[in-house]
HTML snippet that shows the backbone in 3Dmol.js (N, CA, C, O; Angstrom):
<script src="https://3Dmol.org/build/3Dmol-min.js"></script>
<div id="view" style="width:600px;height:400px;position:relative"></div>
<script>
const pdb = `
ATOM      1  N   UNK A   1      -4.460   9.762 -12.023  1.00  0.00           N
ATOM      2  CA  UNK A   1      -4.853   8.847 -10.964  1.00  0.00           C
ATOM      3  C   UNK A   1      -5.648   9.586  -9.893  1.00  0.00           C
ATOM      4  O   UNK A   1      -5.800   9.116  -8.765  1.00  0.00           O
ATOM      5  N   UNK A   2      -6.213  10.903 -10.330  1.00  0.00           N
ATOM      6  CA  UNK A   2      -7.032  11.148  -9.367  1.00  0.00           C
ATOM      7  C   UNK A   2      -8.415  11.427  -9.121  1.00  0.00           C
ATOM      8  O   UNK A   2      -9.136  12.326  -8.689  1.00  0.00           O
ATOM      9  N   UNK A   3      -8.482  10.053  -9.668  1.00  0.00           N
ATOM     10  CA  UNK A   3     -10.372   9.188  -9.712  1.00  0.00           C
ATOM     11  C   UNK A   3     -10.790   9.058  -8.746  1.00  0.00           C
ATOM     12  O   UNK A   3      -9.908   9.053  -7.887  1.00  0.00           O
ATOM     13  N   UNK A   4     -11.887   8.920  -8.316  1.00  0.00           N
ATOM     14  CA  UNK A   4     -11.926   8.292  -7.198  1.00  0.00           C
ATOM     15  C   UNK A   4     -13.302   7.425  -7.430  1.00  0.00           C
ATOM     16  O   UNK A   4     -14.319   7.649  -8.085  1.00  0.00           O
ATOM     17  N   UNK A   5     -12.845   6.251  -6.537  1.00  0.00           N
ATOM     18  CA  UNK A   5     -14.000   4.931  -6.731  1.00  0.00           C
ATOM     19  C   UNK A   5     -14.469   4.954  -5.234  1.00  0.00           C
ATOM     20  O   UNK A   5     -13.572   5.160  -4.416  1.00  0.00           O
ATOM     21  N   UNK A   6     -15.631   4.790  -4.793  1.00  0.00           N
ATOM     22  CA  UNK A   6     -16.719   4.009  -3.430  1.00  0.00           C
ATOM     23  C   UNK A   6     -16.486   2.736  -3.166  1.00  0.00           C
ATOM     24  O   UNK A   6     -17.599   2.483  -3.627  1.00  0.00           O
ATOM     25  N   UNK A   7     -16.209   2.009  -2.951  1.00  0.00           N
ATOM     26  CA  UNK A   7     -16.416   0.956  -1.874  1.00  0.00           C
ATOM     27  C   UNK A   7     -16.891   0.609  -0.962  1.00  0.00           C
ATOM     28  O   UNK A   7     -16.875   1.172   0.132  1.00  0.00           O
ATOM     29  N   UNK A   8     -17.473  -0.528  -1.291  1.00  0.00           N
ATOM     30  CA  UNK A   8     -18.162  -1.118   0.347  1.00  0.00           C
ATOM     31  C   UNK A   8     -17.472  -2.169   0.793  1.00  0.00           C
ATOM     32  O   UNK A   8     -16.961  -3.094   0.160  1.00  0.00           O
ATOM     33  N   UNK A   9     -17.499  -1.965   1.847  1.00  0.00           N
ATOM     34  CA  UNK A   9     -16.486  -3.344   2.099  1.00  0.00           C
ATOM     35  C   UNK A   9     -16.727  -3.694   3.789  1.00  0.00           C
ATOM     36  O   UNK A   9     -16.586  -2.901   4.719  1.00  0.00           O
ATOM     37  N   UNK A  10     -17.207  -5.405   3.873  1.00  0.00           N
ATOM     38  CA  UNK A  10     -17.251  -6.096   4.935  1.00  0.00           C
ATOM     39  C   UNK A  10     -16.323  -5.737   5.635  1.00  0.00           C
ATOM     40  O   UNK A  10     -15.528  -4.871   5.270  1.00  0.00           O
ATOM     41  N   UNK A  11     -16.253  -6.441   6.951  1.00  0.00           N
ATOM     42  CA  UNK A  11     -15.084  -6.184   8.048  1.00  0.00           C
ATOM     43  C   UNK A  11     -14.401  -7.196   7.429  1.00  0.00           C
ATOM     44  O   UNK A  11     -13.206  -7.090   7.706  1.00  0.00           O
ATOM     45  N   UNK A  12     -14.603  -8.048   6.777  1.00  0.00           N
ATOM     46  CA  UNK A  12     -13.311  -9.194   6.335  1.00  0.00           C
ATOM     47  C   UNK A  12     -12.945  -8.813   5.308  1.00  0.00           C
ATOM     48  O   UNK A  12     -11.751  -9.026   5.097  1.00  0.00           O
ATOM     49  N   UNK A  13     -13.685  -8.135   4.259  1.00  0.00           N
ATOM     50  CA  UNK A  13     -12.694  -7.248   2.837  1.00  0.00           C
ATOM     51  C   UNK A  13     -11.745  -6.411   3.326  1.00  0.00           C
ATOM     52  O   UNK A  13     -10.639  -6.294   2.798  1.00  0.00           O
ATOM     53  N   UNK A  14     -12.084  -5.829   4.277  1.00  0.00           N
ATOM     54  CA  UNK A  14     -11.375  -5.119   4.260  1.00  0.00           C
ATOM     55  C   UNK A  14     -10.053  -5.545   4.833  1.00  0.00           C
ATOM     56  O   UNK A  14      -9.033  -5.510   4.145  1.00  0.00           O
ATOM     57  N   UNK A  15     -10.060  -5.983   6.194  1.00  0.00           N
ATOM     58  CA  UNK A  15      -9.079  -7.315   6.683  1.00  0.00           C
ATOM     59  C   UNK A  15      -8.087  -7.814   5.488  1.00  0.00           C
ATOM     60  O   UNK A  15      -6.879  -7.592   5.408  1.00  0.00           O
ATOM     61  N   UNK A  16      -8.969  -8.601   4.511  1.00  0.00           N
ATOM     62  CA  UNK A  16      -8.067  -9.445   3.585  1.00  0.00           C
ATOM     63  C   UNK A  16      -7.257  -7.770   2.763  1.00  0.00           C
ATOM     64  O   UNK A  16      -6.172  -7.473   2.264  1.00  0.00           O
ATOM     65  N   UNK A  17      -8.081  -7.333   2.939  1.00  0.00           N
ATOM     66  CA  UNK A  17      -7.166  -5.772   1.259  1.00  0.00           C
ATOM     67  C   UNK A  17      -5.720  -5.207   2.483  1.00  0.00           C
ATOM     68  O   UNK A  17      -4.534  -5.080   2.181  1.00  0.00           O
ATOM     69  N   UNK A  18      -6.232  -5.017   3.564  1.00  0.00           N
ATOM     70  CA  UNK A  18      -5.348  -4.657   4.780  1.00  0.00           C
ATOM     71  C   UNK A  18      -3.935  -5.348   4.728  1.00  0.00           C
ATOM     72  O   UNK A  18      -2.859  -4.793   4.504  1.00  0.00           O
ATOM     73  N   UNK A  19      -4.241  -7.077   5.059  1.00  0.00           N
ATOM     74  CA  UNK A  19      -3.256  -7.834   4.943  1.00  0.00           C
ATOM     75  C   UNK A  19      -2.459  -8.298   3.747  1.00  0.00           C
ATOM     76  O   UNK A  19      -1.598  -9.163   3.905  1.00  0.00           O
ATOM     77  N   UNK A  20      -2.723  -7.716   2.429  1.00  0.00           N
ATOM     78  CA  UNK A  20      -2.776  -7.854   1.429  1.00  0.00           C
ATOM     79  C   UNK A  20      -1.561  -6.693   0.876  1.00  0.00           C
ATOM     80  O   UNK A  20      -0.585  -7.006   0.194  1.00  0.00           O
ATOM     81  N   UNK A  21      -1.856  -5.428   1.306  1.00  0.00           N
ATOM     82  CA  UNK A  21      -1.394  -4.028   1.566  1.00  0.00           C
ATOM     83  C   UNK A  21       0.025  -4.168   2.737  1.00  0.00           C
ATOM     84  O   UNK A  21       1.138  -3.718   2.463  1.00  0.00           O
ATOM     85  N   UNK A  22      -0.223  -4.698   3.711  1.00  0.00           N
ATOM     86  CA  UNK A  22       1.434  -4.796   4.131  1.00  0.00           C
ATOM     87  C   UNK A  22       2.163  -5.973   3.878  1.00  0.00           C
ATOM     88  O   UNK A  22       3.288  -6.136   4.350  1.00  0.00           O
ATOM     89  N   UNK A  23       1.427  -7.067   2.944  1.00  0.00           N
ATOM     90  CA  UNK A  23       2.400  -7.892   2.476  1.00  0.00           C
ATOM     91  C   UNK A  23       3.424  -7.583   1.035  1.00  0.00           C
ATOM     92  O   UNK A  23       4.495  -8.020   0.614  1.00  0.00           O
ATOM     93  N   UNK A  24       2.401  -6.573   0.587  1.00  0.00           N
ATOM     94  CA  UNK A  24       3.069  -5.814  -0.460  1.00  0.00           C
ATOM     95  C   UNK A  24       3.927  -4.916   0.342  1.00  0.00           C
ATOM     96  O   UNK A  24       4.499  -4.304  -0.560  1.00  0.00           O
ATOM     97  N   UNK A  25       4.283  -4.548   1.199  1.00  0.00           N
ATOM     98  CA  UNK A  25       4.670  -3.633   1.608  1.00  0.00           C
ATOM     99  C   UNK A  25       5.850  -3.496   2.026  1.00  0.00           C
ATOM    100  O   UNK A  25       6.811  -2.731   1.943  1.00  0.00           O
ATOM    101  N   UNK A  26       5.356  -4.932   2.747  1.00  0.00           N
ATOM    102  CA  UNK A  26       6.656  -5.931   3.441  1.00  0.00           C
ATOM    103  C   UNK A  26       7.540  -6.461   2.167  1.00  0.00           C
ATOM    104  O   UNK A  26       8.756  -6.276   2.204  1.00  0.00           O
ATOM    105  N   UNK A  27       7.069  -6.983   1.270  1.00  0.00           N
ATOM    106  CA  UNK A  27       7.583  -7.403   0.197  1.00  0.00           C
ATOM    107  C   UNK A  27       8.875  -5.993  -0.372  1.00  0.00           C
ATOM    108  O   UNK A  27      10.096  -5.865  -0.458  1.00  0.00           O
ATOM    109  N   UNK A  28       7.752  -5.263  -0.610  1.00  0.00           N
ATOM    110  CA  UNK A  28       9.071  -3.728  -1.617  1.00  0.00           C
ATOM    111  C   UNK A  28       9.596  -3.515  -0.818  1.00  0.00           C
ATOM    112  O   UNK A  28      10.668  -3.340  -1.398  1.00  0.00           O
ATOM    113  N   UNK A  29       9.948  -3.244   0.800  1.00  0.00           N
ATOM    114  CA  UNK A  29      10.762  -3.029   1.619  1.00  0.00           C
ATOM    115  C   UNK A  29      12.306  -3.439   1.380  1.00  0.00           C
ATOM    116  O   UNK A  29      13.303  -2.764   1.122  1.00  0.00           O
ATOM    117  N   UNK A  30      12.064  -5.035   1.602  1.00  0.00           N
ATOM    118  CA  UNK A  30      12.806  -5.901   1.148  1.00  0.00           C
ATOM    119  C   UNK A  30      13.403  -6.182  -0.112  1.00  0.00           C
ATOM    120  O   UNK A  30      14.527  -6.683  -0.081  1.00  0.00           O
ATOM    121  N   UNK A  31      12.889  -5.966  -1.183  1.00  0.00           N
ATOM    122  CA  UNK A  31      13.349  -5.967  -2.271  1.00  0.00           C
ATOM    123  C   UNK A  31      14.925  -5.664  -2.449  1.00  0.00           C
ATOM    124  O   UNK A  31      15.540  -4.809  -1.812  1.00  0.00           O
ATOM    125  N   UNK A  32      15.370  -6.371  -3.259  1.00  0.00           N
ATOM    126  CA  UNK A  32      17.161  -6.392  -3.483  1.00  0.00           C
ATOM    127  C   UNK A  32      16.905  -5.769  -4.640  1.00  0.00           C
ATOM    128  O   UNK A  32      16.146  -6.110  -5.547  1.00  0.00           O
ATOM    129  N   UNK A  33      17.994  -4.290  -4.482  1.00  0.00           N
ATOM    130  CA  UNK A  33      17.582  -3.724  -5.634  1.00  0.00           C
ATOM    131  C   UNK A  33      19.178  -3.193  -6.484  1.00  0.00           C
ATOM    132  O   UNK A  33      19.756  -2.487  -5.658  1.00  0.00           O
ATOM    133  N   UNK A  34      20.110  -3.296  -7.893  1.00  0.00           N
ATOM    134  CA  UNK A  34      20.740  -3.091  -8.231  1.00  0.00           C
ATOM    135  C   UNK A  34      21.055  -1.165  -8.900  1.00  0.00           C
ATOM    136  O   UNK A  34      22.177  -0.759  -9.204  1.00  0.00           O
ATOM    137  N   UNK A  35      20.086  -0.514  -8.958  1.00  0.00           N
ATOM    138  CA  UNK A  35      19.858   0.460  -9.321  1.00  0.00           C
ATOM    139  C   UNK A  35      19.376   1.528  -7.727  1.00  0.00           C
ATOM    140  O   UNK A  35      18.210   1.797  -7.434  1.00  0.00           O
ATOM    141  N   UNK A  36      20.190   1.819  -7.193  1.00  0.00           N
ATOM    142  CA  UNK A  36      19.323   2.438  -5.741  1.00  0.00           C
ATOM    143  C   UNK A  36      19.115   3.598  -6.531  1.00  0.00           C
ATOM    144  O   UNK A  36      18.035   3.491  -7.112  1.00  0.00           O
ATOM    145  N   UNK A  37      19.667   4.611  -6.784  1.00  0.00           N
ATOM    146  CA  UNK A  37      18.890   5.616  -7.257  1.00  0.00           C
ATOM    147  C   UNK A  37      17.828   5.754  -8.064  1.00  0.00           C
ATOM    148  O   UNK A  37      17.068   6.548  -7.509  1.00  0.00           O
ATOM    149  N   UNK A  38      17.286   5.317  -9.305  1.00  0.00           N
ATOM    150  CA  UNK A  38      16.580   5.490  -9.901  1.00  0.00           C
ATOM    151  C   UNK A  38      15.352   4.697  -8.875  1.00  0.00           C
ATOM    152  O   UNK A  38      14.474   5.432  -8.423  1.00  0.00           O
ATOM    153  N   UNK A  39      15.319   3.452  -8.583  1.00  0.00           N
ATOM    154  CA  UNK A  39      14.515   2.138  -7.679  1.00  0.00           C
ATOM    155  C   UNK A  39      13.901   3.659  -6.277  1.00  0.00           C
ATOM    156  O   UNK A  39      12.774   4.050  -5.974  1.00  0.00           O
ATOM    157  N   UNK A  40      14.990   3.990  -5.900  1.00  0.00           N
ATOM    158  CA  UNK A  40      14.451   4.515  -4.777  1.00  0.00           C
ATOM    159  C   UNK A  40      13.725   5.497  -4.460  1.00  0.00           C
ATOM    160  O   UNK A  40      13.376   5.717  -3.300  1.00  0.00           O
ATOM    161  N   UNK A  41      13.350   6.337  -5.634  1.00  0.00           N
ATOM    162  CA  UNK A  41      12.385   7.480  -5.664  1.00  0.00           C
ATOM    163  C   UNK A  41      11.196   6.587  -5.688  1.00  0.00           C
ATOM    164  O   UNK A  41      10.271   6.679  -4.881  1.00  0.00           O
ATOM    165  N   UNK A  42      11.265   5.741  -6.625  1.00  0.00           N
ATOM    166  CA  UNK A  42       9.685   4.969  -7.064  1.00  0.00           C
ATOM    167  C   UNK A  42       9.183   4.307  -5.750  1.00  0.00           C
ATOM    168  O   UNK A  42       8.111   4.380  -5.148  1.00  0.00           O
ATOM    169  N   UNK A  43      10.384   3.609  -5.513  1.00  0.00           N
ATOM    170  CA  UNK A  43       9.716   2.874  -3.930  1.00  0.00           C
ATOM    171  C   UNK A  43       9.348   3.424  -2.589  1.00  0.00           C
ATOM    172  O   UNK A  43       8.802   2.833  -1.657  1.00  0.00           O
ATOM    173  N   UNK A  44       9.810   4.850  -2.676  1.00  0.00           N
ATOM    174  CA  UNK A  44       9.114   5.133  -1.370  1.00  0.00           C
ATOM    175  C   UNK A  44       8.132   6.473  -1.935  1.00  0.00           C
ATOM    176  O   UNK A  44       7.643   7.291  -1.157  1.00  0.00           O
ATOM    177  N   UNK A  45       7.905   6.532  -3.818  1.00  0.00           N
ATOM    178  CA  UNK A  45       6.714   7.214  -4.009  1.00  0.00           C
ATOM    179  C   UNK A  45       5.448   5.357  -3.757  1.00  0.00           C
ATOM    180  O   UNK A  45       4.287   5.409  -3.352  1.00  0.00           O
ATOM    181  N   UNK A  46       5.927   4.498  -4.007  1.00  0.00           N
ATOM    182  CA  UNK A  46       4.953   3.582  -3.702  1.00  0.00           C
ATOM    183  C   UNK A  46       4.580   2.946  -2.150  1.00  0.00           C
ATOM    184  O   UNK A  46       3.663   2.218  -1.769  1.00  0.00           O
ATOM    185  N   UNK A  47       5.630   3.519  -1.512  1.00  0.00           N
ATOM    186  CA  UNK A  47       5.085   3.219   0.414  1.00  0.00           C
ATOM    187  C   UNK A  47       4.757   4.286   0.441  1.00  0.00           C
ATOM    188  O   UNK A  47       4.309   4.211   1.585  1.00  0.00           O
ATOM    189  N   UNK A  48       4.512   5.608   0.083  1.00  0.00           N
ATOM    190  CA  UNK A  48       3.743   6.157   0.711  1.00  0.00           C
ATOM    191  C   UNK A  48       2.597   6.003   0.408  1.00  0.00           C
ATOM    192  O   UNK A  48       1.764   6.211   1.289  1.00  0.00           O
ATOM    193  N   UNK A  49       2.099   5.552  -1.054  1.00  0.00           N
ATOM    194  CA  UNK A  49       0.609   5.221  -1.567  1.00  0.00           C
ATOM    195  C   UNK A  49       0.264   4.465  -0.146  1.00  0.00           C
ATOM    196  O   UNK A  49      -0.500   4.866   0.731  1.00  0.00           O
ATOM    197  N   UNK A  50       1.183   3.042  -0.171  1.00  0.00           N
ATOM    198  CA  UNK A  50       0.544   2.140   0.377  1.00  0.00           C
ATOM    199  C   UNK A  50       0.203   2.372   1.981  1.00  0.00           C
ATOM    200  O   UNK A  50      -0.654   1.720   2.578  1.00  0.00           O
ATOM    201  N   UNK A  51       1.239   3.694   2.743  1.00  0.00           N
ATOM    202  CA  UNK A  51       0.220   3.607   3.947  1.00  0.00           C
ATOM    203  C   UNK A  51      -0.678   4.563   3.706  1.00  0.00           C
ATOM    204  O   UNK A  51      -1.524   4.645   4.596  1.00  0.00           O
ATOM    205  N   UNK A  52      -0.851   5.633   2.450  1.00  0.00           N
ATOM    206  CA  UNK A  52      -2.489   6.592   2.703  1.00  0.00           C
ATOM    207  C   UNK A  52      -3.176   5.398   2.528  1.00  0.00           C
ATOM    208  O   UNK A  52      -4.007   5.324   3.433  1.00  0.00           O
ATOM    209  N   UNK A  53      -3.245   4.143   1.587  1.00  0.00           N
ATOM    210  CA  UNK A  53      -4.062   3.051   1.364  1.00  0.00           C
ATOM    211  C   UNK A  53      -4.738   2.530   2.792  1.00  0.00           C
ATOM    212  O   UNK A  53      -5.937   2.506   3.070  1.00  0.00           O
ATOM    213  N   UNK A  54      -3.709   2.156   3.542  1.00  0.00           N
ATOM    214  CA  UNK A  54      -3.781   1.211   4.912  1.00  0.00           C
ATOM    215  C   UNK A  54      -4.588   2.400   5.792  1.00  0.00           C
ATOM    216  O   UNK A  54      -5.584   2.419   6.514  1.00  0.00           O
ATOM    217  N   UNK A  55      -3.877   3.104   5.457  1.00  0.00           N
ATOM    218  CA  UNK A  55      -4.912   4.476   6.847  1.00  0.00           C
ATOM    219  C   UNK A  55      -6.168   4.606   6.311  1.00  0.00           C
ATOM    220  O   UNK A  55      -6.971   4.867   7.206  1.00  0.00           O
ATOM    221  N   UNK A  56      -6.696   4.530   5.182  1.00  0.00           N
ATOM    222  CA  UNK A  56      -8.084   4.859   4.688  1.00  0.00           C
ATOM    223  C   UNK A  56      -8.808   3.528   4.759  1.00  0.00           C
ATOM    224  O   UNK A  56      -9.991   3.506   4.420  1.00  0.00           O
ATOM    225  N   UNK A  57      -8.200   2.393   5.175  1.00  0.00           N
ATOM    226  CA  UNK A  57      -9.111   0.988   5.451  1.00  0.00           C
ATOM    227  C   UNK A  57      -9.083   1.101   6.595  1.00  0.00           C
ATOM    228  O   UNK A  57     -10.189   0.772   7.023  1.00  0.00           O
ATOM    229  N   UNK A  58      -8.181   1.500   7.686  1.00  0.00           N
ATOM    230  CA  UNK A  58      -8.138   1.122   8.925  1.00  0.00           C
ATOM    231  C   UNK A  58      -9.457   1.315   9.861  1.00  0.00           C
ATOM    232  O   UNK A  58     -10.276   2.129   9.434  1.00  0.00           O
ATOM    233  N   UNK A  59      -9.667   0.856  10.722  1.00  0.00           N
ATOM    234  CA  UNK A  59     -10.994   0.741  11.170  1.00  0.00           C
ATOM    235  C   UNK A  59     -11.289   2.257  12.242  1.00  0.00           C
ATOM    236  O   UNK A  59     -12.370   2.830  12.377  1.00  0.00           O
ATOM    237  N   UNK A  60      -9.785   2.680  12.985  1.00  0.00           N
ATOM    238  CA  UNK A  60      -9.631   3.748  13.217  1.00  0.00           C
ATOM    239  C   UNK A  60      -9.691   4.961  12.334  1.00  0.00           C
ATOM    240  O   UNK A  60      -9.904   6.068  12.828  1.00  0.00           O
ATOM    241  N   UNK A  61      -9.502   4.784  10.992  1.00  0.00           N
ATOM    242  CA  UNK A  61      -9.696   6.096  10.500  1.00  0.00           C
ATOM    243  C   UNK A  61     -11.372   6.991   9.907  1.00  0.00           C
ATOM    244  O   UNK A  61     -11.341   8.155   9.505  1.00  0.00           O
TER     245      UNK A  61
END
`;
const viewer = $3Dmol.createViewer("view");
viewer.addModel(pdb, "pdb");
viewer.setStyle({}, {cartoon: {color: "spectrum"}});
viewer.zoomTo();
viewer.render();
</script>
């Protein structure tokens, strides 16, 4: 996974991928999960994707 793709992206692509990114985010947070150990390595190897994601759209970065 360590491709890397260009993008261009409007101020509203990016907006919608933004809001898109902490609804997923918000979502796995929350998640009810029966397995915490195995579940919990994966899920916070996948929040951390998702804020380098959010910091590399942000308009500040």
């Amino acid at each position: 996974m360590s491709e890397l793709t260009h993008l261009e992206l409007n101020d509203r692509q990016r907006e919608l991928l933004l809001r898109g990114l902490r609804y997923v985010r918000s979502s796995r947070m929350l998640e009810i999960r029966e397995t915490p150990d195995k579940d919990a390595e994966e899920r916070s190897n996948e929040l951390t994707e998702i804020r380098h994601l959010v910091a590399m759209l942000e308009p500040s970065a």
